[in-house]
N, C-alpha and C positions, 0 to 999 in steps of 0.2 A: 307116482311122480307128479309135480305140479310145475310151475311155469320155468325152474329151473332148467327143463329141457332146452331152452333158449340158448344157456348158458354149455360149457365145456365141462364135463364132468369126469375128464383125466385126472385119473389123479397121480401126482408130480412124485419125483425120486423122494422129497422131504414126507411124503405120507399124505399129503395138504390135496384135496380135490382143487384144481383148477377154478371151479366154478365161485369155490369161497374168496379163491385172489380177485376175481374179477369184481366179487360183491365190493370189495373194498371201495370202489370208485363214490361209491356215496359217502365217505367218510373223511372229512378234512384231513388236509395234506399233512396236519402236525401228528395224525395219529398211524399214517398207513404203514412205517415201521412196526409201530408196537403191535399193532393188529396180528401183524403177519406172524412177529413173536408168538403172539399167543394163539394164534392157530396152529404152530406149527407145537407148541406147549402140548394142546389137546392131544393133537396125534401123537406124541409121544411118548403122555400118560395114556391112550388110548389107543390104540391103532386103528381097530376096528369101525370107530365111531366117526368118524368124518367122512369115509368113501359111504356108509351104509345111511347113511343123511343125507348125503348129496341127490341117494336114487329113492330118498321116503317122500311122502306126504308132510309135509309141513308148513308153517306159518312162521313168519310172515311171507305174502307173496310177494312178486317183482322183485326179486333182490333188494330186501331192503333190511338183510339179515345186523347189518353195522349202520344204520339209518340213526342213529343217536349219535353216533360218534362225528357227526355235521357240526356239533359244538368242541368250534377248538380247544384243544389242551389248553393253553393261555386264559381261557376262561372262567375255566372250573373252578369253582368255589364249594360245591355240593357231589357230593354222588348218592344221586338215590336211587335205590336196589331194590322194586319190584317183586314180584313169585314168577310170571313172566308172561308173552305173549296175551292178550283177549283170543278165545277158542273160534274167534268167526274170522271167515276171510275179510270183510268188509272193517274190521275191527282191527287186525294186529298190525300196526304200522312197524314196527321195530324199535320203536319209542316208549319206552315204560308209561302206562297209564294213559297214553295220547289214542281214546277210540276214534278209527276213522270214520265212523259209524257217525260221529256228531260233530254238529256243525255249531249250532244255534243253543245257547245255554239255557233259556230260559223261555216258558208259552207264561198263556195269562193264566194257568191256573199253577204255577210254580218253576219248577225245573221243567224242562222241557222233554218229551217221550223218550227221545235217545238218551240223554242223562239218567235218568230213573232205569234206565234197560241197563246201564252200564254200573253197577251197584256200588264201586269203589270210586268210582268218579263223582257219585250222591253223595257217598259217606264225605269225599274230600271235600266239597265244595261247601256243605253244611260246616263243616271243621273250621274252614277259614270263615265262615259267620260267626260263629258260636267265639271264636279265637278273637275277633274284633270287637263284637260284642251288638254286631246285627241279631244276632237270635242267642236265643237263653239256650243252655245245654240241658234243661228240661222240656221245650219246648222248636223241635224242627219238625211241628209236623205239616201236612198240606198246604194248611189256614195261614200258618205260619211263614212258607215260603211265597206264596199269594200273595201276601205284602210286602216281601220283599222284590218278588218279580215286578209288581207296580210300580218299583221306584227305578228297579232296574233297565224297563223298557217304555221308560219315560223319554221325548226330548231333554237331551242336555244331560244325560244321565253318566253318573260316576263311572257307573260300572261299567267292565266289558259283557259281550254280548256271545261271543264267539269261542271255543274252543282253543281255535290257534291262534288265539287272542291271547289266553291263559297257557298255552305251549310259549309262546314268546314270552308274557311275564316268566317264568322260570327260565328259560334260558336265558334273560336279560340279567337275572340275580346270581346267576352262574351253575344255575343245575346242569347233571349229564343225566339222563333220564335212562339207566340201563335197567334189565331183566336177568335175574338170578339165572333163568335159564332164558337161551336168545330166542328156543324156539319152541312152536307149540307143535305136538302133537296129539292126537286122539286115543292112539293107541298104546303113548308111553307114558308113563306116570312122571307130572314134571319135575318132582324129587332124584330123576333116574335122568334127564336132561342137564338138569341143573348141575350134580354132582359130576357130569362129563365137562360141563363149563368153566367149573373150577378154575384147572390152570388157565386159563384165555383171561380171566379177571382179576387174579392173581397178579397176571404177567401186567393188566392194566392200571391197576394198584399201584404196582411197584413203578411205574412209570410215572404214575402221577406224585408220587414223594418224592422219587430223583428230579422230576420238574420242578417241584416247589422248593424243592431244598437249591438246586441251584439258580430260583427266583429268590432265593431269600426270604420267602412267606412262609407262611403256616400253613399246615397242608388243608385241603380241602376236608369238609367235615363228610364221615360218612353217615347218610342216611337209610334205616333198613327195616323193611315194611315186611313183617311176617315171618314164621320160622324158616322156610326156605333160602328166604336172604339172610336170618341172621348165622344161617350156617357158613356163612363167608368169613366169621368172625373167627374160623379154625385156620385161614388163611396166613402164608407166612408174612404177608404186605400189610393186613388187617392192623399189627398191632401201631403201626405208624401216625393211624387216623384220628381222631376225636370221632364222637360217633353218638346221635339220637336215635334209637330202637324205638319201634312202635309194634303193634299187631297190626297185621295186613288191615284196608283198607276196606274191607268184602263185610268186615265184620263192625256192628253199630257203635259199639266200645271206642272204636276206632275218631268218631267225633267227638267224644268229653277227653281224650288222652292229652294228660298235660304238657309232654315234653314235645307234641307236635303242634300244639298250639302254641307251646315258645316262641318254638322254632320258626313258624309261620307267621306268625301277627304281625311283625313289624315290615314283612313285606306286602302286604297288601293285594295280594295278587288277583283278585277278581275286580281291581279300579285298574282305571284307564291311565295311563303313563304320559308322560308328558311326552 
């Protein structure tokens, strides 16, 4: 068990561990029905699997299992669907792709040591240069971001500097930054996390079309990074979305991929916002 010992690990007549209702408190007010849906989804399709979670080892810690879901409903414009949690405590915020590990994007000899540790956060960050047309998608290599980091930790500089600099550009554009599976463990394969998560994202799916369809929008675009998220696409919500596929971000392909560099170019997300 890890710091959810804090927490109430009863678990209620609905199947629901107590412990996961209380997680909800991190989670804007527009989502804490749906959540509760799709917790109680899980147990459903599962019984077993939420009381036998509550008393495992896992990631993220502090309850901060719905920590993405801080971005109101009313917002979303994006959902991008991660593989899931970073394997380090210091790393999984509950935030797809957001390491807590890093703070500071950038030293003088390129990205900075925590960036380069966190391999999918490289690969993205190269992607939106390559996508703008700061660095050639034949060439991101050291020498290469070395000049970029010059300009970028210049006074007066465009760029941001900071991680939850770049956590705020995406949520400013309308991302919900969620994880195939919410949580990590060591000992469970996260193909076998993920496919428990199902219903719970399903249930969030289908919420986020009934919102847009009675905002009179277009629904929010899916985005899905790697085989494990694209198996959401067997999902019954799934077909309602538009939707940019890529391969996960772990992998180097991942920086010349066209339809992410569409997708991204014209937001900008590593300049500084007005």
């Amino acid at each position: 068990m890890n710091d959810q010992l804090a927490f109430d690990l009863t678990v209620r007549p609905d199947g629901v561990p107590q412990v996961f209702k209380d997680m909800l408190a991190l989670a804007d007010p527009s989502w804490r029905t749906v959540l509760e849906q799709g917790l109680l989804a899980v147990a459903q399709a599962n019984p077993a699997y939420l009381p036998a979670l509550a008393v495992d080892h896992y990631l993220p810690t502090e309850g901060r299992l719905f920590a993405a879901f801080a971005q109101p409903m009313d917002a979303v414009r994006y959902v991008l669907v991660g593989e899931g949690p970073y394997p380090r405590v210091e790393s999984a915020t509950g935030v797809c792709f957001m390491d807590g590990a890093v703070d500071e994007l950038w030293s003088e000899n390129g990205l900075s040591k925590p960036v380069n540790r966190a391999t999918s956060l490289r690969n993205f960050m190269k992607m939106l240069l390559v996508a703008e047309g700061t660095l050639t998608a034949g060439n991101t290599s050291a020498e290469a971001m070395a000049g970029v980091a010059l300009t970028a930790r210049a006074p007066g500089s465009p760029y941001i500097s900071t991680l939850p600099a770049l956590q705020h550009n995406l949520l400013t554009q309308g991302f919900l930054l969620l994880n195939a599976a919410l949580v990590f463990r060591s000992h469970v394969k996260p193909a076998v996390d993920a496919k428990a998560w199902q219903p719970f994202l399903n249930t969030v799916l289908a919420a986020l079309l009934d919102h847009a369809q009675r905002a009179g929008r277009a629904p929010a675009t899916l985005v899905l990074w790697g085989k494990i998220a694209e198996q959401l696409q067997a999902l019954p919500a799934n077909a309602g979305f538009p939707k940019a596929l890529s391969l996960h971000p772990y992998n180097l392909g991942f920086i010349i991929n066209p339809v992410m560099q569409a997708l991204f170019r014209p937001m900008h997300l590593l300049r500084r916002k007005p």
